[in-house]
C-alpha positions in Angstrom: 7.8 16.9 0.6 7.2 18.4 -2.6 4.4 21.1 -3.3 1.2 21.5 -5.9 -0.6 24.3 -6.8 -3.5 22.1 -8.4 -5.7 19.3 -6.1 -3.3 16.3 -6.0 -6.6 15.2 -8.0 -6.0 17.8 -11.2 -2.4 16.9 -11.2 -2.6 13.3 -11.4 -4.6 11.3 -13.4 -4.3 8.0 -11.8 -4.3 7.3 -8.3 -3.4 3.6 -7.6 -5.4 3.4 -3.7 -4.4 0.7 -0.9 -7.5 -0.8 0.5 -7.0 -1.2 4.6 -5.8 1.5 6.2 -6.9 3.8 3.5 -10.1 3.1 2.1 -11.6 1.3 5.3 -10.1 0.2 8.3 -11.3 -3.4 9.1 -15.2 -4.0 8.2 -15.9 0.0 8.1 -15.2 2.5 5.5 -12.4 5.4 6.6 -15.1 8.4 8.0 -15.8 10.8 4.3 -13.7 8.4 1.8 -16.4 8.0 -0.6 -17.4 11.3 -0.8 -13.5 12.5 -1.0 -13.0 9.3 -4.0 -16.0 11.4 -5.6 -14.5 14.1 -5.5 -11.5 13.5 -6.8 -13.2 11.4 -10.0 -14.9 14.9 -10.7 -11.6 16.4 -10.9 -10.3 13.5 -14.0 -8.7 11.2 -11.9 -9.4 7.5 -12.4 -9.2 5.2 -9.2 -7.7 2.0 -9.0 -7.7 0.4 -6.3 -4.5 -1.7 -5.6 -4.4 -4.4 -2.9 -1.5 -7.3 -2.2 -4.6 -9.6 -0.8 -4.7 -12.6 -3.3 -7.3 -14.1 -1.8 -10.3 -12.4 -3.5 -11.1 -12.0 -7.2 -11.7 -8.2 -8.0 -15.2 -8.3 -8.4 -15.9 -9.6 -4.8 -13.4 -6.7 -3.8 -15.6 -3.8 -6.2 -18.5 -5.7 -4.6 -16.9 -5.0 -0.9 -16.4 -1.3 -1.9 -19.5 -0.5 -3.3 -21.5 -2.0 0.0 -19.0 0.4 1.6 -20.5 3.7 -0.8 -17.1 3.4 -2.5 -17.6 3.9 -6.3 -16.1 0.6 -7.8 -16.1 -1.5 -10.4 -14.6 -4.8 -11.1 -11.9 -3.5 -13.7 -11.0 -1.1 -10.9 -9.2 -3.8 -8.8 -6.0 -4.8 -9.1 -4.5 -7.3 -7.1 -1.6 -8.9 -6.7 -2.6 -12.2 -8.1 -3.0 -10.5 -10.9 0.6 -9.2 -11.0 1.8 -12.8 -9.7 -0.2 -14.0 -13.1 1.3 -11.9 -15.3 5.1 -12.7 -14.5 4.0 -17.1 -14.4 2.7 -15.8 -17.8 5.7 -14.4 -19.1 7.6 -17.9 -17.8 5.1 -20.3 -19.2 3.0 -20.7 -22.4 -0.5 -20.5 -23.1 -2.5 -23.6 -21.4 0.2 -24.5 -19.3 -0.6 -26.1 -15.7 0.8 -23.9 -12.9 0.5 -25.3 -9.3 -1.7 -23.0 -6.7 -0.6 -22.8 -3.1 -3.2 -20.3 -2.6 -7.3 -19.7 -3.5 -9.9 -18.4 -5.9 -7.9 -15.1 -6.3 -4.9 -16.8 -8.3 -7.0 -19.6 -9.7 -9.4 -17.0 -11.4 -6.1 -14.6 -12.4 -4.3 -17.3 -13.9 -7.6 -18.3 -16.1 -7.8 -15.1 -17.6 -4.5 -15.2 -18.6 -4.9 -18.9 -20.4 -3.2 -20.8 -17.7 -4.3 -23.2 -16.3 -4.4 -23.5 -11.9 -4.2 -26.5 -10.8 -3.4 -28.7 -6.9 -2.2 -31.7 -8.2 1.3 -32.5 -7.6 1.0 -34.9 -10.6 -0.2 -32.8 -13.1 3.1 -31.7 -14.4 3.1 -28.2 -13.1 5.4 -25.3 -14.9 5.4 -23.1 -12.6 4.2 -22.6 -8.8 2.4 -19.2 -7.6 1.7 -18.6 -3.7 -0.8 -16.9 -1.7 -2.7 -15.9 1.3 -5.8 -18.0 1.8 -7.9 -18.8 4.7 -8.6 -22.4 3.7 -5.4 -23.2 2.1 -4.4 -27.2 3.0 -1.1 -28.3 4.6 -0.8 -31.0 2.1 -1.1 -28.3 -0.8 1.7 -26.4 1.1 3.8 -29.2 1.3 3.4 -30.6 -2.7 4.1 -27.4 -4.1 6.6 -26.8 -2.0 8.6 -30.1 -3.0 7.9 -28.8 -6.8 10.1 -25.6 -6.0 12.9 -27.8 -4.1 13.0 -29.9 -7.1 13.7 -26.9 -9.7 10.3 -25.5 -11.0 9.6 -21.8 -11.1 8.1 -19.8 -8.1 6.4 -16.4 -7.9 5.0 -15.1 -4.6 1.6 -12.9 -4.7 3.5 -10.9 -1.9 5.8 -11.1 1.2 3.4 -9.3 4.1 4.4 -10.5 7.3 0.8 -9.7 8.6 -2.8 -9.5 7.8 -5.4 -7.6 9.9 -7.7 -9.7 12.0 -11.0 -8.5 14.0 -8.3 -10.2 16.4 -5.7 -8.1 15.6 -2.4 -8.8 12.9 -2.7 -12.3 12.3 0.4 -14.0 10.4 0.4 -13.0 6.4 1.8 -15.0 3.2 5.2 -13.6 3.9 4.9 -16.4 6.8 4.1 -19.0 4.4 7.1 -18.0 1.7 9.6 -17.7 4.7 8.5 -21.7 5.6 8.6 -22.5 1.8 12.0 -20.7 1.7 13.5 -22.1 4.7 12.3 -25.8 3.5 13.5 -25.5 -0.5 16.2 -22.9 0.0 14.6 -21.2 -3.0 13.4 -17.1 -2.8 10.4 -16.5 -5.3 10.0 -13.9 -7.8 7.9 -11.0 -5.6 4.5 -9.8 -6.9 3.2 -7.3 -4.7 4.2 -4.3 -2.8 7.1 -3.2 -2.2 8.0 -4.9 -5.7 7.2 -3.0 -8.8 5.2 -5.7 -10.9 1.7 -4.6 -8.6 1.9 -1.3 -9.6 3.3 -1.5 -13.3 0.3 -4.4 -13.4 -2.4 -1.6 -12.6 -0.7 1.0 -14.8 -1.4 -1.5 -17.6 -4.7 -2.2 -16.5 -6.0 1.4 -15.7 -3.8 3.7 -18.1 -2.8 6.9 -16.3 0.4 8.5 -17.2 0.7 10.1 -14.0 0.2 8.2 -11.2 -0.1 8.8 -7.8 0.4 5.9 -5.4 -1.8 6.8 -1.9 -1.2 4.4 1.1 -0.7 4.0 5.0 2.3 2.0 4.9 6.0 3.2 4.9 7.5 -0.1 4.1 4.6 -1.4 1.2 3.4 1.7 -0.4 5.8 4.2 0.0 8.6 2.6 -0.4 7.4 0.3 -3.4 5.6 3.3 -4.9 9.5 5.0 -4.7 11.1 1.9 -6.0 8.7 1.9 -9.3 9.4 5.9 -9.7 6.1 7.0 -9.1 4.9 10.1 -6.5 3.1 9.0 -3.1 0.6 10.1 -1.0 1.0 8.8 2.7 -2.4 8.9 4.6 -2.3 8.8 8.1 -5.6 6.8 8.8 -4.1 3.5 8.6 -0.5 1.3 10.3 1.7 3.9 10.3 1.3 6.5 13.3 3.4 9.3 14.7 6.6 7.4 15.7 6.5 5.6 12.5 6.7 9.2 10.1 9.2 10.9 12.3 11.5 7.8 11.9 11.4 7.4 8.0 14.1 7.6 6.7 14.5 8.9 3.0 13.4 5.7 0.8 10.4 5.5 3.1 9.7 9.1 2.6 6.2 10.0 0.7 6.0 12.5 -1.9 2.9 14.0 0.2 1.6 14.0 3.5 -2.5 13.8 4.2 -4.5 13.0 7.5 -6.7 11.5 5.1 -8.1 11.0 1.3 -9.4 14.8 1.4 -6.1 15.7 0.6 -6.7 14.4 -2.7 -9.4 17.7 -3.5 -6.7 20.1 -2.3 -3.5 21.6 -3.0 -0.3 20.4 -1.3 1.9 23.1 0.6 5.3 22.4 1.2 6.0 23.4 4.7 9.3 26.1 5.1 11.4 27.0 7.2 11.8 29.8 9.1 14.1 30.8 12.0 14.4 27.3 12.7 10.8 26.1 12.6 9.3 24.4 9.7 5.7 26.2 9.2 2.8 25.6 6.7 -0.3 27.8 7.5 -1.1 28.4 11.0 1.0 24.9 12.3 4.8 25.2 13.5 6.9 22.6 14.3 10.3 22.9 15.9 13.1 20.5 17.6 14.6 21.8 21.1 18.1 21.1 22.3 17.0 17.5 23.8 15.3 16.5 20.8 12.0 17.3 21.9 9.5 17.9 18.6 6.8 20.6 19.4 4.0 21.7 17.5 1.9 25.0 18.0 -0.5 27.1 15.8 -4.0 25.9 14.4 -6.3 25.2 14.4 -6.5 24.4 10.8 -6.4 22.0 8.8 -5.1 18.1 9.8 -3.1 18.2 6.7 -1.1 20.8 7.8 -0.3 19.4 11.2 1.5 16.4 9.9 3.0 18.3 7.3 4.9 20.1 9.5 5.5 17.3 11.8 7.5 15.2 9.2 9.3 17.8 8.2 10.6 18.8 11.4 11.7 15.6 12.3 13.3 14.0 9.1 15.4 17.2 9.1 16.9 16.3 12.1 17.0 12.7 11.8 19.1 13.9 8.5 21.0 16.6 10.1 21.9 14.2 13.5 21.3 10.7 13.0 18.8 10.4 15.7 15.4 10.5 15.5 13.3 13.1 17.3 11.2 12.7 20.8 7.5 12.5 19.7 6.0 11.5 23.4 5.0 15.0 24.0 2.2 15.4 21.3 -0.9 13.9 20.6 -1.8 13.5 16.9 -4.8 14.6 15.6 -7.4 12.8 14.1 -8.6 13.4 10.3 -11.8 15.8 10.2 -11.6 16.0 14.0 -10.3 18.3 17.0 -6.6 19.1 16.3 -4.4 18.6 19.4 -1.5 20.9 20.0 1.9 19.6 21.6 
């Protein structure tokens, strides 16, 4: 983890913001984010808002955020329709018909880009884009999937394996590009997180020559953030948990570590190490003999907690090979009671 003595909000200009898990989690907003997003906009940084769901067009997502209190606005979404537009776009020419095994999102990304989004197998497709939608048709599936067997260009929105549910992870377009894959022996060209084009898309769209990438997931936005050399903020409100941070290993590791989006407004302290504890303000984190990580100190800040948590364990996962036992502490939740291990 690296340290600044400005807000992560002064020293970035840009910060490119995953949607579930950080901004809300399911149909509710994340407890504070709007006011911490307001915050950091009165420090000079601009907020994208980044998401690898191709299903909506980015004004039904600003619409989503503002109902929420998040301060939105259309040319604030990015999606990765958008990115899966722009690299057809740079295979096809203006006009051209480009097969949809997807919904509105792509349709309405490949329009503004002068392509034209089309479901007819017939129609003498260039190219074939792919996404999550709810609606989506077998028989769509299944004609643009002969169109990649027989040779035409394919980009994937994304590969997620899951979506949330209100009935928990349901199965995600990664499912759909694995059957499309299996069936036409064809990979796709990759939109989305952890590829590059999503971010270097917003970047384009937003400006910012400092960017900060801010998600909940190791293997989406850390690691994609890391693979298009730009610094990340992991918040821990969203997928990845305790288990999950101790285990990283270094190309899932995040720039910065926050309970939540607060950690934008503030300074980020490195934690050091002292007589074989890693310590940052009143938290201490040590490994035992057996492997056991323990955690005393506080209260304080969240922040500060996980800090010293991560790194704790990836020192000895990088020391040993072996990743630390977390089952004796409970991990605290953002802006509430810290627990102590």
């Amino acid at each position: 983890m690296e340290e600044s003595r400005q807000s992560l909000a002064s020293a970035y200009d840009l910060a490119m913001l995953d949607l579930d898990g950080v901004v809300y989690v399911g149909a509710d907003a994340v407890p504070g984010v709007a006011e911490h997003l307001r915050q950091a906009a009165a420090a000079g940084m601009a907020l994208a808002y980044v998401t690898n769901n191709a299903s909506r067009p980015p004004g039904d997502v600003a619409a989503h955020l503002r109902r929420l209190g998040v301060p939105a606005q259309t040319s604030d979404v990015v999606t990765s329709a958008q990115a899966a537009a722009r690299l057809v776009s740079e295979r096809c020419q203006p006009g051209d018909q480009v097969f949809v095994i997807g919904g509105a999102g792509l349709f309405r990304a490949l329009e503004e880009l002068g392509l034209v989004g089309t479901q007819e197998v017939e129609a003498g497709a260039a190219a074939v884009v792919s996404g999550y939608a709810p609606d989506l048709a077998w028989q769509t599936v299944v004609e643009g999937s002969v169109l990649i067997r027989s040779g035409v260009p394919w980009v994937a929105s994304n590969t997620d394996r899951t979506i949330p549910t209100r009935y928990g992870p349901g199965p995600g377009a990664g499912v759909l590009v694995g059957a499309i894959s299996g069936y036409s022996e064809v990979h796709p060209v990759v939109a989305g997180k952890p590829e590059p084009p999503l971010f270097l898309e917003t970047q384009r769209r937003c400006g910012g020559r400092r960017p900060l990438v801010v998600g909940d997931r190791l293997d989406t936005d850390i690691e994609g953030a890391t693979r298009a050399g730009f610094d990340s903020l992991l918040v821990m409100t969203g997928v990845t948990g305790l288990t999950e941070l101790a285990r990283a290993t270094p190309a899932l590791r995040p720039t910065y570590v926050g309970a939540d989006l607060a950690a934008l407004c503030r300074p980020a302290v490195s934690p050091q190490q002292t007589d074989g504890r890693w310590v940052q303000g009143r938290w201490s984190a040590a490994v035992d003999g057996e492997g056991n990580l323990t955690v005393t100190g506080g209260p304080d800040e969240a922040d500060g907690w996980w800090q010293v948590v991560a790194a704790a364990a990836w020192a000895h996962l990088d020391a040993t090979g072996r990743p630390v036992d977390t089952r004796r502490l409970v991990a605290p939740e953002a802006g509430g009671d810290l627990a102590r291990g």
